[in-house]
N, C-alpha and C positions, 0 to 999 in steps of 0.2 A: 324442302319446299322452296319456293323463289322469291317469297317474300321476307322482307328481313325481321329475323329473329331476335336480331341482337340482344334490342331493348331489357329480353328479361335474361342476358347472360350475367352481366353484372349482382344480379338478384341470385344469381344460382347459382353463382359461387360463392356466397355467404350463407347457404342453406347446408346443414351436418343431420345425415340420415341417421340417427341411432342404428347401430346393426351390433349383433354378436359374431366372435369370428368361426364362422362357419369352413369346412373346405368344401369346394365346388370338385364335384363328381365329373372328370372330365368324357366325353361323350366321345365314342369311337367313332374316327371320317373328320376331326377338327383340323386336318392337316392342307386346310384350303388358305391363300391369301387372294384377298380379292383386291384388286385394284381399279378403283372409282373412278370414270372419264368423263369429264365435260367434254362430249365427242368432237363440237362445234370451235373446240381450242387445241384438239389434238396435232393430227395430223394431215395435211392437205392432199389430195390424191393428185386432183386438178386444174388447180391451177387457179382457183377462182377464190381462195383464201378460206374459205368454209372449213374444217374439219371433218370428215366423211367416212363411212362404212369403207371403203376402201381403203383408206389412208391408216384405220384400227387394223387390219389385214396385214398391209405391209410392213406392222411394228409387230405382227407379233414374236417373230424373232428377239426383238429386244425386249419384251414383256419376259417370256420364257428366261433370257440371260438374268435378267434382275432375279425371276426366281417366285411370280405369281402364278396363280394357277386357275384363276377367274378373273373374267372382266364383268363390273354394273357400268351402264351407260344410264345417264340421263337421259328422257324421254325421247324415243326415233318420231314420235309422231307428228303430223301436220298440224303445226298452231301459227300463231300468228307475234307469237314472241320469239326471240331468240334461244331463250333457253326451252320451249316445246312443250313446258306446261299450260296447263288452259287450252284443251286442244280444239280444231276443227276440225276433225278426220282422222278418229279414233283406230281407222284403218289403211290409213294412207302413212306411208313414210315420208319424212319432211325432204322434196330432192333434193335439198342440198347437202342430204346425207347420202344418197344416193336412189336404188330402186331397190325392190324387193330380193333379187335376182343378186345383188349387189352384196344385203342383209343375209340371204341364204348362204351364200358363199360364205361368210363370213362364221356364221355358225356352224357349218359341215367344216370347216378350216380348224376353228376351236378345239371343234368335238373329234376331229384326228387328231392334234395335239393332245388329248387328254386335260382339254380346257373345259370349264363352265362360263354359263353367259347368264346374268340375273338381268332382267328386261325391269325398268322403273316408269310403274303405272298410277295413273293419278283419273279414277276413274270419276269425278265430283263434279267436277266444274268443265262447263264450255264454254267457248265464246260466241258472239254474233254471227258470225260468219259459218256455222255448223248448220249441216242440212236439219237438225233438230229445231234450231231458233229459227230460221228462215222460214219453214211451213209450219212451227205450230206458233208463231207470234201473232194473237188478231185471230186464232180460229182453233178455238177448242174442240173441233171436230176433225182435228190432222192427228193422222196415224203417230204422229212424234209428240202430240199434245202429251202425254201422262211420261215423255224422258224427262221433261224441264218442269222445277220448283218453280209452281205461280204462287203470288199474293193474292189474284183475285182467277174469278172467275173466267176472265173473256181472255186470257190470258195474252193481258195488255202489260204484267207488272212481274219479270221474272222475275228472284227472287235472288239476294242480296248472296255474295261468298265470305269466305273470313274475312275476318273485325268490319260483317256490314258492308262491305265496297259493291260497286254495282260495275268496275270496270279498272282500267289499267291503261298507261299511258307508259308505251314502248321505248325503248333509248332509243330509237330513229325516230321518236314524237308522233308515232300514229298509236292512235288511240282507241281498245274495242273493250264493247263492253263486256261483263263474263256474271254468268250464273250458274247455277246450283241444280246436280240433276238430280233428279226424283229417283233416288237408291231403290225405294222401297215400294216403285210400280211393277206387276205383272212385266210389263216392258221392258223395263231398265233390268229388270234382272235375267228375263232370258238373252238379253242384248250383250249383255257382260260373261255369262255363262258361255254363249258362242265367239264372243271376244277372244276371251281369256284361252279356251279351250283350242281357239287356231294357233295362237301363239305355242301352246305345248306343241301340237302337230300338225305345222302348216299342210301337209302333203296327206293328213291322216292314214298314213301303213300302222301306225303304231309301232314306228322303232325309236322316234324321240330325235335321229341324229339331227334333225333339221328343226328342232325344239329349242326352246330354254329352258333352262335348270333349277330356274324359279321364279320368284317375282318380288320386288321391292314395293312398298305400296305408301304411296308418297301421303301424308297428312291422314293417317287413318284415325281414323274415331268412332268411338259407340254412338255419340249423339251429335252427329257433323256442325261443327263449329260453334255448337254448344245452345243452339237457337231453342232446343224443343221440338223442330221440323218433322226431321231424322231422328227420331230415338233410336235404342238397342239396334243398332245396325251389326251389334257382333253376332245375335240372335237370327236379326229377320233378314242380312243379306250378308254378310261375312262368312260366318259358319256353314250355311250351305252352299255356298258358294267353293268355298275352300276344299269342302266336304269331298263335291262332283269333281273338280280338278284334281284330287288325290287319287279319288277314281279313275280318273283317264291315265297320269303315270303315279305313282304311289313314291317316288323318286324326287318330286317337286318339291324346292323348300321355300317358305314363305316368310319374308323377312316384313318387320312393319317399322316404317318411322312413325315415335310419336309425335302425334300433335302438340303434345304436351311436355314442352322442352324438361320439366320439371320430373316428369313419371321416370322410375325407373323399370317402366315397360310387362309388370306383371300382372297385371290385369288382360294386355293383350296377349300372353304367353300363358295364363291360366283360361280363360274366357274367349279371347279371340281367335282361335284353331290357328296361332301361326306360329313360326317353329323359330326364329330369331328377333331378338330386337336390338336397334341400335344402343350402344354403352352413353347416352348424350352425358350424363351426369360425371362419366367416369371423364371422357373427354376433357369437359375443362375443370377435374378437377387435376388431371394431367400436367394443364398447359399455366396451375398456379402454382406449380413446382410448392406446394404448403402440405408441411406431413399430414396436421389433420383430417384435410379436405381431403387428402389422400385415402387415408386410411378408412375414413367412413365410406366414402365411394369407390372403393376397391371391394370392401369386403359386403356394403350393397350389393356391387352390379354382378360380382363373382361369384359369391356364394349365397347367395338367395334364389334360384334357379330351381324350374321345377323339373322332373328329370327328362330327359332329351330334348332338352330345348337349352339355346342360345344365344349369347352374344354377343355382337358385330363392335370391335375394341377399334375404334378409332382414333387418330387428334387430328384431321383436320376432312373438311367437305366440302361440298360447292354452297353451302348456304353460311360457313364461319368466316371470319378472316382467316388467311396461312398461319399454319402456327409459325411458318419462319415470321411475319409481323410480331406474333405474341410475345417471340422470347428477341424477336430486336435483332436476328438473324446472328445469334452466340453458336458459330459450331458446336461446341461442347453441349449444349443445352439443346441442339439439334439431333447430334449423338444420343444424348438422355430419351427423348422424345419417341427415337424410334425402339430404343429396348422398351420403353414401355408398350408402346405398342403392339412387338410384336412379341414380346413373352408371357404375358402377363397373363391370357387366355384368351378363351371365347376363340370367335373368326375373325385374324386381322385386318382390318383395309383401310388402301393406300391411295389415297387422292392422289392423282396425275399431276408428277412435278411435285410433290412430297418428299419422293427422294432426292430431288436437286436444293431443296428448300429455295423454293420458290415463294416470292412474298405478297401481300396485296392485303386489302380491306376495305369494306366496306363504308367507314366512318367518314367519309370525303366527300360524299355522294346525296346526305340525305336519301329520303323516303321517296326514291324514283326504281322504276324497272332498270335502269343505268346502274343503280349502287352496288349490285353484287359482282359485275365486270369484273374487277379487280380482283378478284377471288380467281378468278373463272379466265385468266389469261392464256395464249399460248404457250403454249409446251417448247420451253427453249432448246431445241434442238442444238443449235449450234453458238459458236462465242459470238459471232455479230449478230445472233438475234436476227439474221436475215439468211434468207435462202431456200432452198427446194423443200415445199412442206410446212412452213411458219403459218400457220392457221390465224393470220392478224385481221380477222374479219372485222371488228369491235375498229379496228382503224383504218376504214371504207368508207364511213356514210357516218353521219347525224352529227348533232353539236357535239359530242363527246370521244370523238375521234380523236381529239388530240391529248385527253385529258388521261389514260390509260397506257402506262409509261413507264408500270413496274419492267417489262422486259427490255433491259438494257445492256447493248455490246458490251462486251468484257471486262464483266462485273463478277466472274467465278462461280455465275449461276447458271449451267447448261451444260447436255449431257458431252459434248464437245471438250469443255476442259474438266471437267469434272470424270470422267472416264481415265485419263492419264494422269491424272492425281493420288493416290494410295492411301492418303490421309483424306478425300474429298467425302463428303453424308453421301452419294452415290455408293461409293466401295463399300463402305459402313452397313448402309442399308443390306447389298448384295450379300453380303460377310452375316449378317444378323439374321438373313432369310436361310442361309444356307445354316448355320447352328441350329437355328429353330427345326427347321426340317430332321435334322442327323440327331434331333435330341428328342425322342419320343416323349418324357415328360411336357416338354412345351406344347406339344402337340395334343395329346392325349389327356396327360396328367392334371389332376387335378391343383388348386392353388388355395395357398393359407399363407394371410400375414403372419409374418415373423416378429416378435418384440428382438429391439436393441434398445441400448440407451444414450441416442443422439437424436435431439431435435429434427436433424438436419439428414438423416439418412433415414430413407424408405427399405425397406425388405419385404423376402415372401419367399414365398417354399412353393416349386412346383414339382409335384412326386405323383410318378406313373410308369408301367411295366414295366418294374422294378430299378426305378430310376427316381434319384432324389436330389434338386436342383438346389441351391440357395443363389436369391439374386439381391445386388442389394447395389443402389444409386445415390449417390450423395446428390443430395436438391441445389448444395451451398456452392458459392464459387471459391472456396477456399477448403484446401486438402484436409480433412477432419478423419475421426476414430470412429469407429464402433462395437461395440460386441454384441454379439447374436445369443438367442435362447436356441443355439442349434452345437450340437456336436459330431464327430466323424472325422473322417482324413478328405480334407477338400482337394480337387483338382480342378484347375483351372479351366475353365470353358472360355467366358470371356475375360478381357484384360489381363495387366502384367503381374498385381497382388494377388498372396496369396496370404488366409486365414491362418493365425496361430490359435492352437488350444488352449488356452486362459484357464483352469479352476474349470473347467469341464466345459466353458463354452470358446465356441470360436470369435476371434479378435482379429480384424483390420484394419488399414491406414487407408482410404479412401481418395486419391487427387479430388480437384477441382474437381464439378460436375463428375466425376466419373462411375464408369458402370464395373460390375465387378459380377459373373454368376463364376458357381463353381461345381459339379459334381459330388456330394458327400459320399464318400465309399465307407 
């Protein structure tokens, strides 16, 4: 969601989930990498510096080279923010993503490639400016009356959104107010039901090409922002809801953010009919490089899974700072970052400019619609930071134009010199998607922490059709040992070490930060 989180990251990285180590039952069809687009920071088609439906098209060539095989965009819809949450026109695509026509293209493009497209819907909240507040505000006899939460009767007093706010105040200083839609009227739910269901088949033939593959569902909750309003909304609008779209393609997967930076997501995955949830717990406890917090949030979010269901193994979004800010922009711990990410399980995804480590944050900014910017920069195409495509919209217009300044000429971050580099987190990444793929355990296989006995080094076992992985990452910046509760004849998958048999376990010398999987035959 677009509102910043932060505040309770610091809180949830000192929280240790008790867990037993479980292994996680890996689910046939895991062999997807999604990669996350702030559309509006991508790629520019035309010239007007916006990010565009076009502009996603013409990269898909370099999407395929990296080696993803899905793209999530932030919301296409017409809002009155930059980032397109808080919508006006539930139905309208924002133009300066492009048209419809534009959007189609883009999908039938994908789904030749043998791409997926996960569409991110925030069905909760609108703003003023929405044909629903404009006729039913002042007359509770408009056909839009029962989409919008009132306080009172004459429906003079919509009704407040998360933490109470009654509005938002834009990085270009326009300011609208936003409320709370009524999930749980007659209305609102066949309105979402036709919604949703265009998105599967715009063209309704029932072939899907012109569809999406599922749907991410921004800020979802059983009791919308916890007021009492909205009760059980897994019950009385999630679940059927999800139900009748399964019905239309039975093919659709439904991923949920929690609201609840703290959940590790099994209530919606048991109760809420949705088939992924984000790893948030695992995420930082990734980005605190600390065995513990490791270990308890690995064998939470991995092996606590109820069967066919997933998920979504991230370290960075459009709502976190970069994890390149986290780790201080340490190659090596950039390297670490993405083995974790993409071996460890679940579905991997790859925030845009992830693999360049690209850096930014929100702490600079205060509690303004402007603060998450920095997260949320252009995609540095090339070493000046300038040129055909730089989507530098955020440096156009309002007070904060000059203050968002992470992308800087020939500072080693863009796909430009990072491409002709061998040693660059691009080629790393490219190299780690391409093992992952070729190695069915990562894919398939299921995963179980490994005991060794170093502080300082993480492990885990990932084994499937007939494949038995050990990976194992030194947290430290200084080259340390380990030995593993594993034994067999290792070969090397990743890195240059290799395991000695010890007294019937395997023994290694780990570099700095470095990553180490191996094959057990």
């Amino acid at each position: 969601m677009k509102l910043n989180k932060l505040i309770i990251l610091g809180r949830l990285l000192f929280g240790l989930i008790p867990s037993g180590v479980k292994a996680q039952t890996g689910a046939p069809g895991n062999n997807e990498i999604i990669y996350h687009i702030f559309q509006r920071s991508f790629y520019d088609s035309n010239g007007d510096y916006h990010g565009d439906l076009n502009g996603i098209r013409q990269k898909l060539d370099y999407l395929q080279e990296l080696g993803v095989t899905s793209i999530l965009l932030t919301p296409l819809y017409e809002s009155a923010f930059y980032h397109n949450y808080f919508a006006v026109d539930f139905e309208k695509i924002d133009p300066k993503y492009g048209s419809l026509a534009d959007y189609l293209k883009l999908i039938k493009d994908l789904h030749r490639r043998g791409m997926k497209f996960y569409m991110d819907m925030e069905a909760q909240y609108v703003t003023q400016d929405s044909r629903w507040w404009k006729e039913a505000f002042g007359n509770p006899k408009s056909p839009y009356s029962d989409y919008i939460l009132w306080d009172d009767k004459d429906n003079k007093k919509p009704s407040t959104i998360v933490y109470n706010l009654t509005g938002l105040t834009g990085y270009d200083s326009v300011s609208r107010k936003i409320t709370t839609a009524n999930l749980n009227s007659a209305a609102s739910k066949a309105y979402n039901l036709k919604l949703f269901s265009y998105w599967i088949d715009p063209n309704g033939d029932g072939k899907f090409d012109d569809g999406v593959d599922g749907f991410r569902l921004d800020h979802m909750m059983d009791d919308l922002d916890n007021k009492g309003r909205l009760p059980h909304l897994f019950d009385t609008f999630w679940n059927p809801l999800l139900t009748k779209l399964r019905a239309i393609n039975p093919k659709i997967k439904i991923v949920a953010e929690q609201a609840n930076w703290f959940s590790l997501g099994t209530e919606y995955l048991e109760h809420g009919s949705v088939d992924r949830v984000f790893g948030l717990r695992l995420c930082f406890a990734i980005r605190s490089f600390d065995k513990k917090l490791l270990l308890a949030n690995a064998d939470s979010t991995l092996a606590m899974l109820p069967p066919g269901k997933q998920q979504v193994v991230f370290i960075e979004n459009h709502d976190v700072p970069r994890f390149s800010y986290a780790v201080k922009g340490d190659l090596a711990k950039l390297k670490a970052g993405c083995a974790f990410n993409l071996l460890m399980g679940g579905i991997p995804s790859i925030y845009y400019g992830q693999e360049l480590g690209m850096t930014g944050t929100t702490t600079n900014f205060g509690a303004t619609d402007a603060n998450e910017i920095p997260d949320r920069e252009a995609f540095e195409w090339y070493k000046s930071d300038a040129g055909k495509g730089m989507a530098l919209w955020y440096k156009q217009t309002g007070p904060w134009k000059d203050q968002f300044n992470n992308d800087k000429p020939n500072d080693g971050i863009s796909l430009e010199e990072e491409k002709q580099d061998p040693n660059s987190l691009w080629n790393y990444y490219k190299q780690v998607i391409a093992i992952r793929k070729a190695n069915p355990a990562f894919v398939d296989g299921s995963y179980k922490t490994i005991s060794n006995d170093n502080d300082h080094v993480f492990s885990f076992i990932r084994k499937g059709a007939g494949q038995t992985i050990l990976v194992a990452i030194n947290l430290s910046d200084k080259e340390t040992g380990a030995t593993f509760e594993a034994g067999g004849n290792p070969v090397n998958i990743i890195g240059d070490v290799k395991p000695t048999l010890k007294e019937g376990k395997l023994a290694v010398n780990l570099p700095a930060l470095g990553v180490g999987a191996w094959e057990l035959r």
